[in-house]
C-alpha positions as CSV (number, residue, x, y, z in Angstrom):
1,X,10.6,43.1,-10.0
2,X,13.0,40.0,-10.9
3,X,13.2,37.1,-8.6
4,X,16.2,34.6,-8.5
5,X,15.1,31.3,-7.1
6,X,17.4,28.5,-6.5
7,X,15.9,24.9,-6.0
8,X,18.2,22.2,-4.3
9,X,16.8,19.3,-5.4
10,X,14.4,19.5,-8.0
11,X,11.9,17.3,-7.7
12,X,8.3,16.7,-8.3
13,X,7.2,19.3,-5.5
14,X,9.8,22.0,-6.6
15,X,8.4,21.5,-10.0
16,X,5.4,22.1,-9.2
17,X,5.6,25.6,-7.7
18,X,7.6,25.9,-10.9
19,X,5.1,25.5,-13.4
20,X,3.6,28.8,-11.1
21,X,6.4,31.1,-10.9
22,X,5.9,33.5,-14.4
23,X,9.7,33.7,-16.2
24,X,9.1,36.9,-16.7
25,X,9.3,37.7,-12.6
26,X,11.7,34.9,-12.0
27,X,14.9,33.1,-13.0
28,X,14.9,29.8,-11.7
29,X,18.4,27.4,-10.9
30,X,17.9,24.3,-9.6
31,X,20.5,21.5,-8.9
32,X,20.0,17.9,-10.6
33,X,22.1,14.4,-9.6
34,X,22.8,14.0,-13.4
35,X,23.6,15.4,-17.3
36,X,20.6,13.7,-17.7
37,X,17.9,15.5,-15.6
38,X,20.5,18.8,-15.8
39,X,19.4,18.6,-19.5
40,X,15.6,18.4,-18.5
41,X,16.1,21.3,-16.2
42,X,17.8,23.4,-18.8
43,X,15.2,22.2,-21.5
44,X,12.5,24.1,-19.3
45,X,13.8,27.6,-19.8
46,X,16.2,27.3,-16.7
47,X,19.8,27.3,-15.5
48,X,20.8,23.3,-14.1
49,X,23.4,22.5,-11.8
50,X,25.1,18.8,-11.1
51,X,25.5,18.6,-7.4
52,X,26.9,17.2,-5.5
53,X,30.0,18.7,-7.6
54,X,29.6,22.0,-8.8
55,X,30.6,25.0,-6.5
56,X,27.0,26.9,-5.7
57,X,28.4,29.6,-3.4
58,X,27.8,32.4,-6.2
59,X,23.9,31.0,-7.0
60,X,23.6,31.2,-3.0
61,X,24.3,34.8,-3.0
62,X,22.2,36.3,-6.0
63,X,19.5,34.1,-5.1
64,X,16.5,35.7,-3.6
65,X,14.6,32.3,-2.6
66,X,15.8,29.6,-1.9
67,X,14.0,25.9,-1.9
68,X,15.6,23.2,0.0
69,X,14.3,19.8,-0.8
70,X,17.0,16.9,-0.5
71,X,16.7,14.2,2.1
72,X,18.6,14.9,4.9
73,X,21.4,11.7,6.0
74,X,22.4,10.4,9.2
75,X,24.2,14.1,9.8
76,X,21.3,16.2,8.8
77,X,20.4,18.2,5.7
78,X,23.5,17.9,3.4
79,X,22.8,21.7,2.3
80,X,23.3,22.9,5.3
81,X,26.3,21.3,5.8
82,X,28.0,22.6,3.2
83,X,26.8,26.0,2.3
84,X,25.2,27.0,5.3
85,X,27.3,29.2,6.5
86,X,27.5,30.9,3.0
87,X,23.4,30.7,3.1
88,X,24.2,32.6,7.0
89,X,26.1,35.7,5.0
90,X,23.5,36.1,1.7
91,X,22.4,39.6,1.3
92,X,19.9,39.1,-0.8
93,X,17.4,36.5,0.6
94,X,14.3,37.2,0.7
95,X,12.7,33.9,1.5
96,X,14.0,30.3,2.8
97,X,11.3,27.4,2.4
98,X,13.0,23.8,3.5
99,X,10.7,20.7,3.0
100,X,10.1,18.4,5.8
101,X,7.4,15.7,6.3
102,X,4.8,14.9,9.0
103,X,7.0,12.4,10.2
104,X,8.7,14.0,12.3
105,X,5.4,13.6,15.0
106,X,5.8,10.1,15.0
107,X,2.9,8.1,16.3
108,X,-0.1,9.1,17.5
109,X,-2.8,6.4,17.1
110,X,-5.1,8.0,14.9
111,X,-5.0,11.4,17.7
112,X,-4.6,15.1,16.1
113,X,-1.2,16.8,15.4
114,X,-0.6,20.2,15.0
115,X,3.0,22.3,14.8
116,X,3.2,22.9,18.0
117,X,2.6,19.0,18.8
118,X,6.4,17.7,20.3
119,X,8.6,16.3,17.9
120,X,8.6,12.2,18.4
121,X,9.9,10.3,15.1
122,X,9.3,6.7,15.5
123,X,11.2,5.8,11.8
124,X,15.0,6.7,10.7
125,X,13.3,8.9,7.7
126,X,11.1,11.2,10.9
127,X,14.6,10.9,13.0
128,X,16.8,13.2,10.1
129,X,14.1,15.3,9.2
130,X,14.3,17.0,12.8
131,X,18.0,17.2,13.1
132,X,17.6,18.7,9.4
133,X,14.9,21.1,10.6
134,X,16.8,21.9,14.0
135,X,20.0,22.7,11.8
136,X,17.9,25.4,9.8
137,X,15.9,26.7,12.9
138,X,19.2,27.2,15.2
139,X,20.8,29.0,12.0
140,X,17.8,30.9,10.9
141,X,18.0,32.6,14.3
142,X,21.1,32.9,14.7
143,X,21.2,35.0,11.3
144,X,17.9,36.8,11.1
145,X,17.0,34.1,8.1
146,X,13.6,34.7,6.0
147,X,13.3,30.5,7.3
148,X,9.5,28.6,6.4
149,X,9.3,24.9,7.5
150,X,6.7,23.3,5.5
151,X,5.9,19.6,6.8
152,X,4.5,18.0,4.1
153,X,1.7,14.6,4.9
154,X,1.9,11.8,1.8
155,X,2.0,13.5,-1.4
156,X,-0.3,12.3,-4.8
157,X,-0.6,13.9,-8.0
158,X,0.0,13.5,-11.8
159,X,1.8,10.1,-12.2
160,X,2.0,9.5,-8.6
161,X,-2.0,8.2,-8.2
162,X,-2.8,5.1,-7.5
163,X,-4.9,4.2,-10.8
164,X,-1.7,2.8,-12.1
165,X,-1.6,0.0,-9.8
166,X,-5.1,-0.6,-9.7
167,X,-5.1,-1.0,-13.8
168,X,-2.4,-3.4,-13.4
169,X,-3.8,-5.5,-10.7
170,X,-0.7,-5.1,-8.0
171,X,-3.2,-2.5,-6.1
172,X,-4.0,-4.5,-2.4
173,X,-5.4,-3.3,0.1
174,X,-3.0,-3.4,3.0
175,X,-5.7,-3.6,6.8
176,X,-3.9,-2.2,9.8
177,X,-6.6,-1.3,12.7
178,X,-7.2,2.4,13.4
179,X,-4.4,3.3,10.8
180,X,-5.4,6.9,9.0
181,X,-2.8,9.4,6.8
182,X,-3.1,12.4,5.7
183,X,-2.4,13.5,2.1
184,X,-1.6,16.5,0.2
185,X,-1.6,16.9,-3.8
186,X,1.5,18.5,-4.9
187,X,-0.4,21.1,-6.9
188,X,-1.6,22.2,-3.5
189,X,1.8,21.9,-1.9
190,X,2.6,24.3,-4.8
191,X,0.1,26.9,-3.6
192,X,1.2,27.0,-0.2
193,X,4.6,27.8,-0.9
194,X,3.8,30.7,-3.8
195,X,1.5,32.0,-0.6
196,X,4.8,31.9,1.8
197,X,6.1,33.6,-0.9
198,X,4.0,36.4,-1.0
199,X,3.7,36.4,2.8
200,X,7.1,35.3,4.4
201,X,6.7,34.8,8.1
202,X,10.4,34.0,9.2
203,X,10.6,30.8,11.9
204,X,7.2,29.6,10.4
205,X,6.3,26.2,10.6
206,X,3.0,24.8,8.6
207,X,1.9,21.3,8.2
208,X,1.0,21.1,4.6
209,X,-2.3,18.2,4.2
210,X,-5.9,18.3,3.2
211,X,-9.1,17.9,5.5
212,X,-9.6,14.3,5.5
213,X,-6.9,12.1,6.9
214,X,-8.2,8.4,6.0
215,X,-7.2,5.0,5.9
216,X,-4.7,3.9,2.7
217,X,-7.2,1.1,1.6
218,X,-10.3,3.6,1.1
219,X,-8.1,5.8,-1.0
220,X,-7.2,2.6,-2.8
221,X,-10.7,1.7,-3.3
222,X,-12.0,4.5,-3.9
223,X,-9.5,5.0,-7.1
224,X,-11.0,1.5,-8.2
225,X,-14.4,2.4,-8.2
226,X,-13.7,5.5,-10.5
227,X,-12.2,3.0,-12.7
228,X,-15.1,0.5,-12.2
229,X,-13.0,-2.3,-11.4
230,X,-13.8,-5.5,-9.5
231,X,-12.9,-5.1,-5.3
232,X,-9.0,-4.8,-4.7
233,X,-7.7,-8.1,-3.0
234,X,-7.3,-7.5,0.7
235,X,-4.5,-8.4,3.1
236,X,-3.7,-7.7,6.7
237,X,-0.8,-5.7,7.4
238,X,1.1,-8.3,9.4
239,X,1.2,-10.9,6.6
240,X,1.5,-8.5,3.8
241,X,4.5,-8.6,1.4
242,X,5.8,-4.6,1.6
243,X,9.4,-3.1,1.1
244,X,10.5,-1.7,4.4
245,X,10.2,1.7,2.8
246,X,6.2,1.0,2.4
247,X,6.2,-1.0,5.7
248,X,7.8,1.8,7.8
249,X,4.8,4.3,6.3
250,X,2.7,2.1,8.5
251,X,4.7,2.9,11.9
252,X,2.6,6.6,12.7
253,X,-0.9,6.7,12.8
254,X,-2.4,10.5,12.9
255,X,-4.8,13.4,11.9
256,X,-2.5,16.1,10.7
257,X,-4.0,19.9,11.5
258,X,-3.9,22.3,8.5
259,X,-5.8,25.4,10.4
260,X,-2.6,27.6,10.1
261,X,-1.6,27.8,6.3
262,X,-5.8,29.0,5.8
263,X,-5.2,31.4,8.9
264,X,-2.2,32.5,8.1
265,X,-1.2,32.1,4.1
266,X,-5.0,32.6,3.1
267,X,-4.8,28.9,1.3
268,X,-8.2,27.9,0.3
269,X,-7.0,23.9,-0.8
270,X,-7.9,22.9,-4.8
271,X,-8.1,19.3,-3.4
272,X,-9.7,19.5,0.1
273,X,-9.8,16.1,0.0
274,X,-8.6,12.3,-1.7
275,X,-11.9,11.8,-3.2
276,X,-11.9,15.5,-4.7
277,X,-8.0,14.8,-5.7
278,X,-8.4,11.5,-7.4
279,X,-11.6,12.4,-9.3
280,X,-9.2,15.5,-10.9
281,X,-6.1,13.3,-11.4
282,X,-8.8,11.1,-13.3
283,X,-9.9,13.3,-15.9
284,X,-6.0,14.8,-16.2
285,X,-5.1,11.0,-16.7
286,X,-7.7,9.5,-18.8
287,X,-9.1,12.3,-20.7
């Protein structure tokens, strides 16, 4: 059997489930913002697209899966917008998987979530997300759509760990009472989606994390002491210097539920946990 996925936005997640998919089962297209990442796409073994710009409409049709991962903007998921009525008509779809983040909860002091917890952004980034998600839902049923909604918690893996800031000394640890994420390493993201793959449920929502939601500065100490370095220089959350990118990650506070991708995808997590994740991205890194 030959599979035609088509990836809208390439990026460190899609690539991911990539490096899982065997060439000999599936044909990959993906869409890249540049000649320069179009040529890193093509220098994998698979087709690259510039869009915005190119005309899609035929990949959209022979495609069997597709992968939606751009951010959505202040009208919702840009996708959808322009090709979701050609997305309505494909014959040939046999999956849908559109990545959305936990945000979309909003605050909850430290309480549990779960996906059927209401949907209460507090941040502009939560606030798209569910008028992207509602966009896909309301068209998804409308059309009979093979739609999964995977809301993904803060995502770490190869190159995106925290042992390069701690090595270079800009690692702080940034106190805010009662403040806990969850996480998710992107190989594991990877095996959740493969597992929707094999076992499309269509209008499925999971919340994609591991088991231990924690605070950000034991994660960051934690990476410190597998380096052996001296304690991280501490700094309360009101006073610290922070983007407003990194400063509106602080605005939710919750423990993010995974029971339904074990219950219902059969995902036993690689990474359970940080500790478990950053110990693996050590030995991948430093070995």
């Amino acid at each position: 059997m030959n599979y035609k996925l088509l990836s809208f936005g390439h990026g460190y997640s899609a690539h991911a489930l990539e490096k899982l998919l065997s060439l000999g089962e599936w044909k990959i297209s993906a869409t890249a913002r540049s000649s320069e990442k179009a040529k890193v796409i093509n220098d994998r073994k698979m087709s690259a697209f510039i869009w915005p710009g190119a005309d899609l409409s035929t990949e959209i049709e022979n495609a069997t899966h597709i992968l939606l991962s751009i951010p959505p903007n202040t009208n919702g998921d840009p996708i959808f917008l322009e090709y979701g009525v050609v997305i309505a008509n494909s014959k040939n779809l046999e999956w849908i998987g559109y990545l959305s983040t936990t945000a979309v909860y909003g605050d909850h002091k430290g309480g549990w979530v779960d996906e059927n917890t209401p949907l209460k952004p507090t941040t502009e980034r939560g606030n798209r997300r569910v008028l992207a998600e509602r966009q896909w839902l309301e068209l998804a049923k409308e059309n009979a759509l093979p739609l999964n909604i995977f809301r993904l918690a803060g995502i770490y893996g190869l190159g995106r760990g925290p042992f390069s800031k701690v090595l270079a000394g800009t690692a702080k640890r940034i106190i805010k009472k009662d403040q806990v994420f969850s996480r998710i390493h992107v190989d594991d993201i990877a095996r959740v989606l493969l597992a929707s793959i094999a076992k499309p449920n269509s209008g499925a929502i999971y919340n994609v994390c591991d088991d231990l939601a924690a605070p950000p500065q034991d994660v960051l100490s934690y990476a410190a002491k597998l380096l052996s370095k001296e304690k991280l220089p501490e700094f309360d959350f009101l006073d610290a210097e922070m983007s407003e990118m990194a400063r509106s990650f602080y605005a939710d506070s919750k423990r993010v539920d995974n029971k339904k991708i074990k219950a219902e995808l059969g995902v036993i997590l690689k990474y359970p946990n940080y500790k478990v994740g950053l110990e693996a991205l050590l030995d991948q890194e430093f070995s």
